[in-house]
Biopython code that builds the backbone (N, CA, C, O; Angstrom):
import numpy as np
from Bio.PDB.StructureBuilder import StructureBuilder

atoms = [
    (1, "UNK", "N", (17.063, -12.734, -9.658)),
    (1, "UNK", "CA", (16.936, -11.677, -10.645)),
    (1, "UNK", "C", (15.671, -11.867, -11.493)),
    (1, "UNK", "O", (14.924, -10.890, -11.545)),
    (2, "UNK", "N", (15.316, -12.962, -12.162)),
    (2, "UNK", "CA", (14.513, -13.659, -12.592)),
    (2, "UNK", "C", (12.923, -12.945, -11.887)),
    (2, "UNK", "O", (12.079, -12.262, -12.469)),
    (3, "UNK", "N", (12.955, -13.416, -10.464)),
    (3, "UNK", "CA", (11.939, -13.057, -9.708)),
    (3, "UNK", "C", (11.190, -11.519, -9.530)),
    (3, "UNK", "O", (10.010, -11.229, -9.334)),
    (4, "UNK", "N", (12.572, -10.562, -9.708)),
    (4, "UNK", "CA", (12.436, -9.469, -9.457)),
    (4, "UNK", "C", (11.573, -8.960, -10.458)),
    (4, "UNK", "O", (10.582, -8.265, -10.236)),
    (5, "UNK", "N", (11.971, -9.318, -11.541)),
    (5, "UNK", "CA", (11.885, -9.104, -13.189)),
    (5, "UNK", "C", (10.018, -9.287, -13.333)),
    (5, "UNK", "O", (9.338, -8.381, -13.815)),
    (6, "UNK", "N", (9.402, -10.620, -12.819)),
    (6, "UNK", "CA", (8.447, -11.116, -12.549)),
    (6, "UNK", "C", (7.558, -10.527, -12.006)),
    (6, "UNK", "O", (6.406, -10.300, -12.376)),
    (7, "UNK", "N", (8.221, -10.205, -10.888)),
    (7, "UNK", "CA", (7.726, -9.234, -9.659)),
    (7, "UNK", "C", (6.832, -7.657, -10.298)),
    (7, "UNK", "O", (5.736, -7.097, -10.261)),
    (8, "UNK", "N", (8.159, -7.518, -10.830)),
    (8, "UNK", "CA", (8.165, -5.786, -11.215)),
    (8, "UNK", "C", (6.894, -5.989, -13.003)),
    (8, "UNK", "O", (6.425, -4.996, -13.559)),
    (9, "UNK", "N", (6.663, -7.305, -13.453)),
    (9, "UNK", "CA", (5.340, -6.963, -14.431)),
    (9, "UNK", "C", (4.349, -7.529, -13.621)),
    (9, "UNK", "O", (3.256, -6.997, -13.813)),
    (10, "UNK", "N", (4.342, -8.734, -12.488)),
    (10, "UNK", "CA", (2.810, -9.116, -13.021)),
    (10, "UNK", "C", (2.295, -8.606, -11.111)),
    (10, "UNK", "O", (1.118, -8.453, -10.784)),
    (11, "UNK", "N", (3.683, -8.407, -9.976)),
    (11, "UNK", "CA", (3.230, -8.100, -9.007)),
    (11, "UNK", "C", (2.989, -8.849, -7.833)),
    (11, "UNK", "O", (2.797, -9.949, -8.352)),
    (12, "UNK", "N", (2.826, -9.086, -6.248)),
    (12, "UNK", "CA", (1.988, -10.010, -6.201)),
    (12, "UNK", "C", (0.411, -10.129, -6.384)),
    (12, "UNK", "O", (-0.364, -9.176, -6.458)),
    (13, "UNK", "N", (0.162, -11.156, -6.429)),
    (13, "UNK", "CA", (-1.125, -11.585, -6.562)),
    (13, "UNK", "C", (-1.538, -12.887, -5.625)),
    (13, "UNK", "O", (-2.062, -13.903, -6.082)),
    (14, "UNK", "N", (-1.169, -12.649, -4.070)),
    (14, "UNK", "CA", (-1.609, -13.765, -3.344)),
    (14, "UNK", "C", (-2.810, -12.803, -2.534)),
    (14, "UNK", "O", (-2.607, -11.594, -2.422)),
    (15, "UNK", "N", (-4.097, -13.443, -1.967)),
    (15, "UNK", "CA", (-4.962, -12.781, -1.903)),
    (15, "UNK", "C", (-4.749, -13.113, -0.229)),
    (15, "UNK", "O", (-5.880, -13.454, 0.117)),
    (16, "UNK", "N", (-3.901, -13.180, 0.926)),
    (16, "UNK", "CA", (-3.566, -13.530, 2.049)),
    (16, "UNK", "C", (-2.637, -12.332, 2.829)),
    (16, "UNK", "O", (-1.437, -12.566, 2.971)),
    (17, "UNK", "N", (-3.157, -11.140, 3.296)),
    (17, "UNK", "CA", (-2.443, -10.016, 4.106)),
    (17, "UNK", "C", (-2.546, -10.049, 5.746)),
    (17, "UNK", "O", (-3.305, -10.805, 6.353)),
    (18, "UNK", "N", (-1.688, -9.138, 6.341)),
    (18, "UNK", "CA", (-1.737, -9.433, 7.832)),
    (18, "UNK", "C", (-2.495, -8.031, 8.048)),
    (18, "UNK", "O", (-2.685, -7.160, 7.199)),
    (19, "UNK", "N", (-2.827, -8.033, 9.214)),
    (19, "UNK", "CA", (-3.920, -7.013, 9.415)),
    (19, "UNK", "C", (-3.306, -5.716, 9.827)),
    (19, "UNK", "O", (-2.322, -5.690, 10.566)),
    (20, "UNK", "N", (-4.080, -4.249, 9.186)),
    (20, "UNK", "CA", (-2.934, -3.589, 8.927)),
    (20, "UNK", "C", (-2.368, -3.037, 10.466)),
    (20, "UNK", "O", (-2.905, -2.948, 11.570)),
    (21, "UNK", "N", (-0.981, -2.711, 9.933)),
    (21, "UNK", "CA", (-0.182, -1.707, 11.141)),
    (21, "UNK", "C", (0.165, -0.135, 10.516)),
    (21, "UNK", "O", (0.659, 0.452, 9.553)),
    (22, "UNK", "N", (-0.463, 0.053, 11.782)),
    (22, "UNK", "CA", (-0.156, 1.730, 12.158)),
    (22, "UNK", "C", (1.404, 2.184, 12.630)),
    (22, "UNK", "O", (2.007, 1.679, 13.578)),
    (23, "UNK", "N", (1.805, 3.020, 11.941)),
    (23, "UNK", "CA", (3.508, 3.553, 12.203)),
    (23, "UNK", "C", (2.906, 4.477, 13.083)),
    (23, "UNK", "O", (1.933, 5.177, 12.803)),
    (24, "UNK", "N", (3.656, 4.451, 14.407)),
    (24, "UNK", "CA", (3.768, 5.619, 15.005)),
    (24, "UNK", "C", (4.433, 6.920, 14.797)),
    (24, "UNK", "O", (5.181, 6.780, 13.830)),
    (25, "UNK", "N", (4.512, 8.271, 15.319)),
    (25, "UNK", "CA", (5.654, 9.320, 14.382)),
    (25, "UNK", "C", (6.635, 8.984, 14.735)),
    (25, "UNK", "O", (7.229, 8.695, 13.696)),
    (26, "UNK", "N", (7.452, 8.755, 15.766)),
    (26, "UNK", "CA", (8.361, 8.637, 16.159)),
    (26, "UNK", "C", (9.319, 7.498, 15.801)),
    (26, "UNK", "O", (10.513, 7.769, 15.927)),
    (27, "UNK", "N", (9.093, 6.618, 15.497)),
    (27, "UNK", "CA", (9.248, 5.337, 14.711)),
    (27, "UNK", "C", (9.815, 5.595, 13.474)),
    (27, "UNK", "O", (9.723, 6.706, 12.951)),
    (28, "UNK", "N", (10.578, 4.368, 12.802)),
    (28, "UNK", "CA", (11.141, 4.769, 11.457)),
    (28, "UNK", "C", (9.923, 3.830, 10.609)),
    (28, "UNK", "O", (9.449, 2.770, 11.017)),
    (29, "UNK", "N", (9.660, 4.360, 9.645)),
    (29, "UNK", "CA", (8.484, 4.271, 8.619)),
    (29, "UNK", "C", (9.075, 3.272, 7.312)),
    (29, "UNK", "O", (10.156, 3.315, 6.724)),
    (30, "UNK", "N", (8.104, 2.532, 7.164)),
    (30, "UNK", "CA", (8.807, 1.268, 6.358)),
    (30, "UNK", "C", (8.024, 2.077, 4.776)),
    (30, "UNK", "O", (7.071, 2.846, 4.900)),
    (31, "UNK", "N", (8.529, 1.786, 3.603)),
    (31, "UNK", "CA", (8.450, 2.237, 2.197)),
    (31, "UNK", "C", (7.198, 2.091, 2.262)),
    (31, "UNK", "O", (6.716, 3.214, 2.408)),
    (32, "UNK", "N", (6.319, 1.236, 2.230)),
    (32, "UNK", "CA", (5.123, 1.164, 2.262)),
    (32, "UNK", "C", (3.793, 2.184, 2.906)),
    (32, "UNK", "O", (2.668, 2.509, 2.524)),
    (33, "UNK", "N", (4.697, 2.460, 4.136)),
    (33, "UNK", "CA", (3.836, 3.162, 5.265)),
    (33, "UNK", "C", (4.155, 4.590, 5.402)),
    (33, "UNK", "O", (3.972, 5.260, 6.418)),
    (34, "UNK", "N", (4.735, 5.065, 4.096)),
    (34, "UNK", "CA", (4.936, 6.583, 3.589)),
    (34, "UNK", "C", (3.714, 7.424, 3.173)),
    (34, "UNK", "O", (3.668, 8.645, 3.324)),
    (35, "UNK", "N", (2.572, 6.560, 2.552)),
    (35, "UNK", "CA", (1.742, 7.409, 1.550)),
    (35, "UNK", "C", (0.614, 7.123, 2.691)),
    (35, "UNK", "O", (0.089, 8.228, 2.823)),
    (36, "UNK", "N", (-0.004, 6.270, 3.540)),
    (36, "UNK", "CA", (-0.904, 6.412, 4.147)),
    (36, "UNK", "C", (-0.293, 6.711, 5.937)),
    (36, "UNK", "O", (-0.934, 7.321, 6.793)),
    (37, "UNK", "N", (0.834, 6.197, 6.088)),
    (37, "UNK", "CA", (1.557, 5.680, 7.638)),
    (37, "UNK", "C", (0.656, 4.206, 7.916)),
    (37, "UNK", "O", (1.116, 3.556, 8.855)),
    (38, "UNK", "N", (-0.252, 3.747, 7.406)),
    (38, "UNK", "CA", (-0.099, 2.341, 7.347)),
    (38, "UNK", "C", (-0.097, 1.447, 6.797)),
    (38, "UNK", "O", (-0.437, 1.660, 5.633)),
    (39, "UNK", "N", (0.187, 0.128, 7.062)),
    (39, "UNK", "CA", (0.791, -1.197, 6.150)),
    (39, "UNK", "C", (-0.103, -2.426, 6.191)),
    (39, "UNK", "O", (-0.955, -2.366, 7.078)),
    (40, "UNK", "N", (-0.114, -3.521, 5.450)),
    (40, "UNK", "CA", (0.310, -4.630, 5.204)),
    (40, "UNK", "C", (0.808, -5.441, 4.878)),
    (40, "UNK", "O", (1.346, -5.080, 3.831)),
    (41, "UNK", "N", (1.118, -6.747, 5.123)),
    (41, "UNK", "CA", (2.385, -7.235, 4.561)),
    (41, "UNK", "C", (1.404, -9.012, 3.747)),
    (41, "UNK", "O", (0.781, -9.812, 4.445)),
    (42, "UNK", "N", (1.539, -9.093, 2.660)),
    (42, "UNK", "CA", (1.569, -10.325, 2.008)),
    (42, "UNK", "C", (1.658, -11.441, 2.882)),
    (42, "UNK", "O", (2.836, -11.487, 3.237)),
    (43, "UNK", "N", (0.962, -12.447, 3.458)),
    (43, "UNK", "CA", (1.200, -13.680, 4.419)),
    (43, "UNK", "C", (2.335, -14.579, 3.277)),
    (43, "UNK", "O", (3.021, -15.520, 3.678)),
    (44, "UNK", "N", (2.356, -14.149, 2.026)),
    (44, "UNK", "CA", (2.632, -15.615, 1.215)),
    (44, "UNK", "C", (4.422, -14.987, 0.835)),
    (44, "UNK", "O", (5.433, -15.665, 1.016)),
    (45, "UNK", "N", (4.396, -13.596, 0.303)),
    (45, "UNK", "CA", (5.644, -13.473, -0.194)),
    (45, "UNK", "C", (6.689, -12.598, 0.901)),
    (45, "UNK", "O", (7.910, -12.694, 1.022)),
    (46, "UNK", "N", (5.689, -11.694, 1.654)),
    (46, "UNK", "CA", (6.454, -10.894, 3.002)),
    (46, "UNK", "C", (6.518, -9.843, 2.140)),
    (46, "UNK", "O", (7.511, -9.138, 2.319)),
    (47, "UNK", "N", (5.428, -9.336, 0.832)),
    (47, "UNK", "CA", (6.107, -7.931, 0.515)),
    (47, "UNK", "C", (4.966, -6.867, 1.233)),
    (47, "UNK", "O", (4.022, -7.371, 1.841)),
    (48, "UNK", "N", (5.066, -5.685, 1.157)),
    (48, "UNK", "CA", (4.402, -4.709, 2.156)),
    (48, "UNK", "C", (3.890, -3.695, 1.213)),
    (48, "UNK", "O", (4.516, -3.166, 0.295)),
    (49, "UNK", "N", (2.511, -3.471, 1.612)),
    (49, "UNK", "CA", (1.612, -2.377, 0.665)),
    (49, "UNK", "C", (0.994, -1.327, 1.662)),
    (49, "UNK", "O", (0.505, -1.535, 2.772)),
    (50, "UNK", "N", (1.120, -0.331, 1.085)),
    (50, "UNK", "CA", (0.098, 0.552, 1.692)),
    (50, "UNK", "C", (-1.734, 0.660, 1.783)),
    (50, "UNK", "O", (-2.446, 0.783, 0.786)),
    (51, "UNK", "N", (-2.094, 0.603, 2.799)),
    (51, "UNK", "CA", (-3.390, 0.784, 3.428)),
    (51, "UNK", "C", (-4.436, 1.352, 3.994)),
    (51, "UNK", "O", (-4.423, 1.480, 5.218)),
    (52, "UNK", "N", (-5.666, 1.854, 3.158)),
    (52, "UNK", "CA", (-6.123, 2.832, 3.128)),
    (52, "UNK", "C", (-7.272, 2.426, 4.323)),
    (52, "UNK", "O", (-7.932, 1.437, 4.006)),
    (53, "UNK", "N", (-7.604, 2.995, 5.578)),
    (53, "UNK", "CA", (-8.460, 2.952, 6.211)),
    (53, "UNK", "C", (-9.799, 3.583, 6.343)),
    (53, "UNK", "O", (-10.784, 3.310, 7.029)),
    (54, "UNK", "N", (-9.489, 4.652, 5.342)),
    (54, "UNK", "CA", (-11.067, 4.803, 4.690)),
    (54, "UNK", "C", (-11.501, 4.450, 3.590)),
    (54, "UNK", "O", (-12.589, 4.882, 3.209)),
    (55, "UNK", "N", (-11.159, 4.052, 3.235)),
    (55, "UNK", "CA", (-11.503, 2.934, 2.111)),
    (55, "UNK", "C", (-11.662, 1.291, 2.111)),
    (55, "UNK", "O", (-12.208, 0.475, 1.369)),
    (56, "UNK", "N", (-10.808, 1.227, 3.479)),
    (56, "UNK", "CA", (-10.250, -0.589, 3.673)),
    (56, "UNK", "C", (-10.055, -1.516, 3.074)),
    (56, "UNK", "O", (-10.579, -2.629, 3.070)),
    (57, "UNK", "N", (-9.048, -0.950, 2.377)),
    (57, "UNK", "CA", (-8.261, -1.516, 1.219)),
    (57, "UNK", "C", (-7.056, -1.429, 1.041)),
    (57, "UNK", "O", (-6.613, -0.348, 1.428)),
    (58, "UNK", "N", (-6.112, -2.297, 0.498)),
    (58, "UNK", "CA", (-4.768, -2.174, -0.041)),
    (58, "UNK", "C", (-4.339, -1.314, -1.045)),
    (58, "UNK", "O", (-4.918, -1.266, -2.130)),
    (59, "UNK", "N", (-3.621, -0.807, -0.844)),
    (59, "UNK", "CA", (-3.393, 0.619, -2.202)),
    (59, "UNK", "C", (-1.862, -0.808, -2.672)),
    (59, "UNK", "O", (-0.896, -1.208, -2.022)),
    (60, "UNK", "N", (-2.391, -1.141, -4.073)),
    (60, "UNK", "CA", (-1.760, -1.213, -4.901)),
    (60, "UNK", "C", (-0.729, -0.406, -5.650)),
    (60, "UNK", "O", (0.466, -0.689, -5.739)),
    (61, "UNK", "N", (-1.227, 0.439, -6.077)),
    (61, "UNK", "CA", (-0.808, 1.388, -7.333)),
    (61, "UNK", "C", (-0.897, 3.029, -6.267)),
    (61, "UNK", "O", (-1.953, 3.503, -5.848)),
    (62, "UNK", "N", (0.118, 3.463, -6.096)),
    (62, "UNK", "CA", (0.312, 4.484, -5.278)),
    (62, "UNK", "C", (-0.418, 5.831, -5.956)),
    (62, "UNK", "O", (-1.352, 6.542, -5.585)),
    (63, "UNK", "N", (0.407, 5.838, -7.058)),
    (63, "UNK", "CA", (-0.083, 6.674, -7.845)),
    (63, "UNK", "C", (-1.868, 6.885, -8.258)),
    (63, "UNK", "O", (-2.290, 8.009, -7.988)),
    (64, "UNK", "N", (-2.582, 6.202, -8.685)),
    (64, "UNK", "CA", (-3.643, 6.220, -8.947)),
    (64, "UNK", "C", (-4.303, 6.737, -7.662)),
    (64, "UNK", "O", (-5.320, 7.424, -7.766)),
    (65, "UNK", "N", (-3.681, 6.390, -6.204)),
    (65, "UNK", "CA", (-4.566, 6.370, -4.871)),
    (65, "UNK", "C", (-4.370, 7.930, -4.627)),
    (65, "UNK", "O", (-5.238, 8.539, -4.000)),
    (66, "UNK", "N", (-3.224, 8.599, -5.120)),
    (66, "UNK", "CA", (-2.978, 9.942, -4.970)),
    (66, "UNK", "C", (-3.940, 10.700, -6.274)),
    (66, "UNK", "O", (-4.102, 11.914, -6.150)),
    (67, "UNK", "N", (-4.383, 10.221, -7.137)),
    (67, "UNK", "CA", (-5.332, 11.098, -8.093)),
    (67, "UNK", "C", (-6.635, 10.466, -7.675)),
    (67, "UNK", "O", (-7.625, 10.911, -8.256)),
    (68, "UNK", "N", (-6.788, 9.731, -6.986)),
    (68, "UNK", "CA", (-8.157, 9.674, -6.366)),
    (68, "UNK", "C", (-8.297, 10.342, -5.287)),
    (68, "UNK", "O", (-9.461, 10.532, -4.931)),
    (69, "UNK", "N", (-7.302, 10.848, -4.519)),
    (69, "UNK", "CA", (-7.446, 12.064, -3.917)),
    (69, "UNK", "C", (-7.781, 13.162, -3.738)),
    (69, "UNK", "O", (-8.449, 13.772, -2.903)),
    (70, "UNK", "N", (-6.963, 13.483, -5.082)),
    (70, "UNK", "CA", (-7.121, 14.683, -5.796)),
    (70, "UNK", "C", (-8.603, 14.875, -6.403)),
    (70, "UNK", "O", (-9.491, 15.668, -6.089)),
    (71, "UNK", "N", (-8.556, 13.994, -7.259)),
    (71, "UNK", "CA", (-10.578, 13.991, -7.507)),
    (71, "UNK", "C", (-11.582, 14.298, -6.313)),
    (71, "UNK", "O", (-12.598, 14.992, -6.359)),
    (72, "UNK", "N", (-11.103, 13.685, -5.348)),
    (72, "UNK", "CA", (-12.209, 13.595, -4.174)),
    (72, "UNK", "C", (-11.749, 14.964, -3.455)),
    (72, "UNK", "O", (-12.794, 15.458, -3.033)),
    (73, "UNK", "N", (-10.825, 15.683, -3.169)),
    (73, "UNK", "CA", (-10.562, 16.742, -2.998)),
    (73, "UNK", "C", (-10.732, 18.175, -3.489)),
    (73, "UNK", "O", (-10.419, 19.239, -2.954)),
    (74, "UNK", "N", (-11.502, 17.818, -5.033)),
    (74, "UNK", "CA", (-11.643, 18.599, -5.822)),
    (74, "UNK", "C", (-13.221, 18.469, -5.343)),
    (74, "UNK", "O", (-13.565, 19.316, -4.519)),
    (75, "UNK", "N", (-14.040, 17.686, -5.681)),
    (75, "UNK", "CA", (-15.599, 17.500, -5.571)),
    (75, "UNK", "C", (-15.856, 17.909, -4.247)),
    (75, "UNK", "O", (-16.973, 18.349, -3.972)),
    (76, "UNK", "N", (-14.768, 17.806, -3.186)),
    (76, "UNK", "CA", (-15.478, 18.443, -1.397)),
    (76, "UNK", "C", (-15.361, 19.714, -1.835)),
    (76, "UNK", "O", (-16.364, 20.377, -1.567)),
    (77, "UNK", "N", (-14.214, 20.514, -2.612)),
    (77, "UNK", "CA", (-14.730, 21.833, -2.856)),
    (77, "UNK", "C", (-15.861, 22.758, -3.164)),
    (77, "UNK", "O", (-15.659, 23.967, -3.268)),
]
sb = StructureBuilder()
sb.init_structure("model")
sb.init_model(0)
sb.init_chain("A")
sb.init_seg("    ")
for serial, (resi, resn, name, xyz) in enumerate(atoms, 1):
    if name == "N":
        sb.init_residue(resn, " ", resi, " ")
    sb.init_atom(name, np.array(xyz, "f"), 0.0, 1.0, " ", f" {name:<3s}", serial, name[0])
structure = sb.get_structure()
């Protein structure tokens, strides 16, 4: 409980991911692999983030990656 608690302010912060995976459609889609369809997973704790391949980066913060969207969606207009 303790951990969760931990978890949920400071996050992880191990700088060690596996290289990302692509969900196929047909496949069931892990929480992570909702906002882009692909993942990585933490080597140190096993938790799973979403992964931006044009960017090639870990989306942390879901939210922020969806108003950087929106910004960049607005300026191709």
């Amino acid at each position: 409980m303790i951990g969760k608690l931990l978890d949920a302010l400071f996050g992880c912060r191990h700088p060690r991911y596996s290289f990302p995976v692509t969900v196929r459609h047909s496949k069931r889609r892990p929480q992570a692999a909702m906002l882009t369809g692909t993942y990585v997973v933490c080597l140190e704790c096993g938790r799973e983030f979403a992964y931006d391949w044009q960017e090639m980066q870990v989306i942390t913060s879901p939210e922020r990656h969806r108003e950087r969207l929106a910004e960049l969606a607005k300026h191709a207009a």
